[in-house]
N, C-alpha and C positions, 0 to 999 in steps of 0.2 A: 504493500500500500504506500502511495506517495501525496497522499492528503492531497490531491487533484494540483501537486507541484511538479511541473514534468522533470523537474533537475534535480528531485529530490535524488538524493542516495539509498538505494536500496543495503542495509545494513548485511554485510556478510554472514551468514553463518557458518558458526566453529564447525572446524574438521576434526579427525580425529588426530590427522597429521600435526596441526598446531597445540594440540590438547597436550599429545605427546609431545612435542617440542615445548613449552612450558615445564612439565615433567620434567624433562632432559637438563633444563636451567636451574631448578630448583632440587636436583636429584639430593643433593646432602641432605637438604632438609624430612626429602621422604623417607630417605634411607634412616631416618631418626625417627622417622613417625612407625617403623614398620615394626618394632619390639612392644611398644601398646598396644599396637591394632592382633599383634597374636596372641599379648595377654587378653588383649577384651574378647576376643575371639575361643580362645582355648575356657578361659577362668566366668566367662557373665554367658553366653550366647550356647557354646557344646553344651555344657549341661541342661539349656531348658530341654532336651530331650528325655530327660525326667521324668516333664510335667506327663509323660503318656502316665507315668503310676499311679497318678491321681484319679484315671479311669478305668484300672483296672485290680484286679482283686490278688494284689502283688505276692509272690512268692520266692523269698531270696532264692531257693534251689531250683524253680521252673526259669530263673531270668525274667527280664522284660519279655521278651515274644513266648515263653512259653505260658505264663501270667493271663485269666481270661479279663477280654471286656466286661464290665460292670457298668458304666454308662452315665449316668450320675449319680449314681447309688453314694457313692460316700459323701457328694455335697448333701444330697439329701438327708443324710444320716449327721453330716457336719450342722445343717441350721435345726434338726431335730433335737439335739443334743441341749438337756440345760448347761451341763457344765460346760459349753461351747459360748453360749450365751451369757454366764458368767464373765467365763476370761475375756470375751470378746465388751463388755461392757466396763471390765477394770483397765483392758487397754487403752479404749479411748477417756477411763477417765485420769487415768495417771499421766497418760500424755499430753492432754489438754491441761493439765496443774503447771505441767512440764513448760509446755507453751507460753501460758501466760503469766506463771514469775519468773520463768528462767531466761526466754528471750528477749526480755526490754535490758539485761544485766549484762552482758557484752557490749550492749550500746554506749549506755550509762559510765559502765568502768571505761571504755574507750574515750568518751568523750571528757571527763574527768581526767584519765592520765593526759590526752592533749591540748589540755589547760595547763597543766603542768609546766613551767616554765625553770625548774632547776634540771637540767638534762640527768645529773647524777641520783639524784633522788628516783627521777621518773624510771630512768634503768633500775635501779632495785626494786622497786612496788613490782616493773613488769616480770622481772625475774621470779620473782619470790609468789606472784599470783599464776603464771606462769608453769610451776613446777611441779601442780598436784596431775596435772594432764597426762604426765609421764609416769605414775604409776599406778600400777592395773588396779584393778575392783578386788581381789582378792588381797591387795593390801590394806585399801581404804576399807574393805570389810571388818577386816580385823580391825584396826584403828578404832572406829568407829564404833565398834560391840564393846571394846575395854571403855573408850571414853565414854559410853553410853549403857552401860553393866548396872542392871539392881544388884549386882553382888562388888561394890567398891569402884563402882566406877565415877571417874571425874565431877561428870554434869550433875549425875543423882547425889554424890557428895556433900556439893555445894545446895541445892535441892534440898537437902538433911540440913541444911545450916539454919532454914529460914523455915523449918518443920512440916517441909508438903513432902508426904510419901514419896520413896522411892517410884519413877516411873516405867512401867517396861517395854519399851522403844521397841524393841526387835519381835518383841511378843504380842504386841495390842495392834488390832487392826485399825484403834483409834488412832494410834499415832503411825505406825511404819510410813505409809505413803509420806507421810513428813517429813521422815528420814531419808527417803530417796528423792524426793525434791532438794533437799537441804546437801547430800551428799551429791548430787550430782551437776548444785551449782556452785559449789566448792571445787569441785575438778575439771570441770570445763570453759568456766566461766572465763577467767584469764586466758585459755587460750584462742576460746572465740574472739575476744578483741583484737588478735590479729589482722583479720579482715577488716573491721573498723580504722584500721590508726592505717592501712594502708589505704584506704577509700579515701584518708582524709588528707593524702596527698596530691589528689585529684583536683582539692577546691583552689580555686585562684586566692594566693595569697591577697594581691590588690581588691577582693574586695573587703574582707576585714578593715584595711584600711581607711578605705571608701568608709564603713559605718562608725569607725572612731570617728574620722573625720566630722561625720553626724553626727555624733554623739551616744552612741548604742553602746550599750554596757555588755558584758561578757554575755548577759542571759538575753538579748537580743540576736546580739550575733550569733550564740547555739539555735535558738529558734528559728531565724530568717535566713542563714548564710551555711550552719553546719551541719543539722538537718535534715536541710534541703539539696545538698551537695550528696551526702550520703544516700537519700533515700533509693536510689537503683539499686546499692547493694542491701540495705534492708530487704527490700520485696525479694530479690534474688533468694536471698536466706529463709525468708522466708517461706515461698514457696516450696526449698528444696527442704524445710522441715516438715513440710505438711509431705510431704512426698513418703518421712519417715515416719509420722503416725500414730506408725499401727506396730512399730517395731517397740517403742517405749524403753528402750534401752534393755536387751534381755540379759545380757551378760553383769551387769549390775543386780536385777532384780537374782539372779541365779544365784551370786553370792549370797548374797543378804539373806532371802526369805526361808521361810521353812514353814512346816504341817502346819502352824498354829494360825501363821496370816495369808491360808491361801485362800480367805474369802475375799481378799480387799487386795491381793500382789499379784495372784496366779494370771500372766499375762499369757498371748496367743504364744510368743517366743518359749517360753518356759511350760504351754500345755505340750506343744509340739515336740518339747526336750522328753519330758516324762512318758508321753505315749508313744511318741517314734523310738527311743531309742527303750523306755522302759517294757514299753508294753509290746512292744514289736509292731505296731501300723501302722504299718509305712505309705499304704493308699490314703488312708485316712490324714494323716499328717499332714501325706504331700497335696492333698486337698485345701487343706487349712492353710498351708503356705504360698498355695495359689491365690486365694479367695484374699491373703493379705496382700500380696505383690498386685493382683487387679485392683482393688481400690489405693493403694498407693499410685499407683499410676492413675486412677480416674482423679486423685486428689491433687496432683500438680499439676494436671491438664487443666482441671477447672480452676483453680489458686492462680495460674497464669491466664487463663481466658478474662477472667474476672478483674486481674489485675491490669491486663490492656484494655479491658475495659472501659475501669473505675480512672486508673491512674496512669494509662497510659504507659506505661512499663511493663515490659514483661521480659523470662528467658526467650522465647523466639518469638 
């Protein structure tokens, strides 16, 4: 089409010849891309050949093809299920807790350290919040049960001082989810900010100045200038939380929990642990770990739909 211009230029299209000559120019770079593309290929992508067990009435000794069709029998047996319907309601509510005191606290600490203006000082805070990321949940497990022990521990200690009974944190379904809020934004929190303090290298210094100039005080400039400069990476993050959901951190809850709080801990991660590998059902399981992986995917498609939207941002 040449919009009724007879001189227009009609636009070339790619060959395969140029495609590959590009390629050819840029070879190091591919050559660098090709050890991810066979991890994502070998490690995310061969294994969904799996998901066939989740419709079939799996038998380690018959294999996959000798295993019969079952068809939807296990979803159906998965939303039959109360104790399905438990874990499935403690996961979205431990994660949603998770959601909304834990995600505004990367922000908060980031934008707090980049006020900071003694560079020495700010390096140690980050160091020192920084450090707990680097050790696993079987350490802060431990930690955690001593400083949190009705038998001499720390917290209750002090608790004894001021004459309110011993409380038992690990024990009571009143309190655990508190616990793994509280332990989970102790360890991660610091290192979430890393994406914050580098978003905030993005914003143009001149216009700071631009608002002193005006006269805006520090909590002006956070609201109008810091932000708002940030807010792409915000959505980004958040997006790819809601993406993880329905995971609620299982490897945390797996330390921690035990018999006493699995009315209020027992997540989808931690059913799948006990009946796939305790109870041996592996259809069933791989069931439930489908049904998590499809609505994590329905949940950053629409977090992103919504948020190009609303706000005009999104990942694609």
């Amino acid at each position: 089409m040449t919009d009724g211009n007879p001189n227009a230029a009609i636009a070339p299209r790619p060959n395969r010849r140029s495609v590959w000559n590009k390629i050819r120019a840029d070879r190091e770079l591919y050559l660098l891309l090709l050890p991810g593309l066979a991890a994502l290929l070998l490690f995310k992508y061969t294994p969904m050949y799996g998901i066939l067990i989740a419709f079939k009435d799996y038998n380690i000794f018959d294999g996959m093809g000798g295993s019969p069709w079952v068809g939807m029998d296990n979803f159906r047996k998965l939303f039959e299920s109360e104790d399905f319907l438990l874990v499935l309601r403690n996961t979205i509510e431990i994660s949603l807790l998770k959601l909304v005191f834990l995600f505004p606290l990367p922000i908060i600490a980031a934008i707090l350290l980049n006020e900071l203006r003694l560079m020495a000082f700010r390096r140690t805070v980050q160091t020192v919040i920084y450090l707990p990321h680097f050790l696993s949940w079987i350490i802060i497990s431990g930690l955690f049960i001593d400083l949190l022990s009705i038998n001499g521990g720390l917290v209750n200690k002090l608790l004894g001082q001021f004459g309110i009974e011993p409380i038992p944190f690990f024990l009571s379904n009143d309190y655990f989810r508190g616990v793994l809020v509280t332990t989970a934004g102790w360890k991660e929190t610091g290192w979430s900010t890393i994406v914050y303090l580098a978003a905030f290298s993005t914003i143009d210094p001149g216009l700071y100045e631009a608002a002193r100039m005006d006269g805006a005080g520090r909590w002006k400039q956070i609201r109008h200038i810091t932000l708002p400069g940030i807010s792409p990476i915000i959505v980004l993050m958040l997006i790819l939380r809601l993406g993880s959901l329905f995971t609620a951190d299982t490897e945390q809850i797996l330390a921690m929990y035990n018999s006493t709080v699995y009315k209020s801990s027992d997540i989808i991660g931690t059913y799948v642990y006990r009946m796939g590998l305790g109870k041996q059902e592996y259809s069933f399981t791989t069931a439930v770990g489908l049904f998590e992986s499809v609505i994590g995917f329905i949940l950053i498609v629409s977090g992103n739909y919504l948020s190009r939207k609303y706000l005009r941002r999104g990942i694609w």
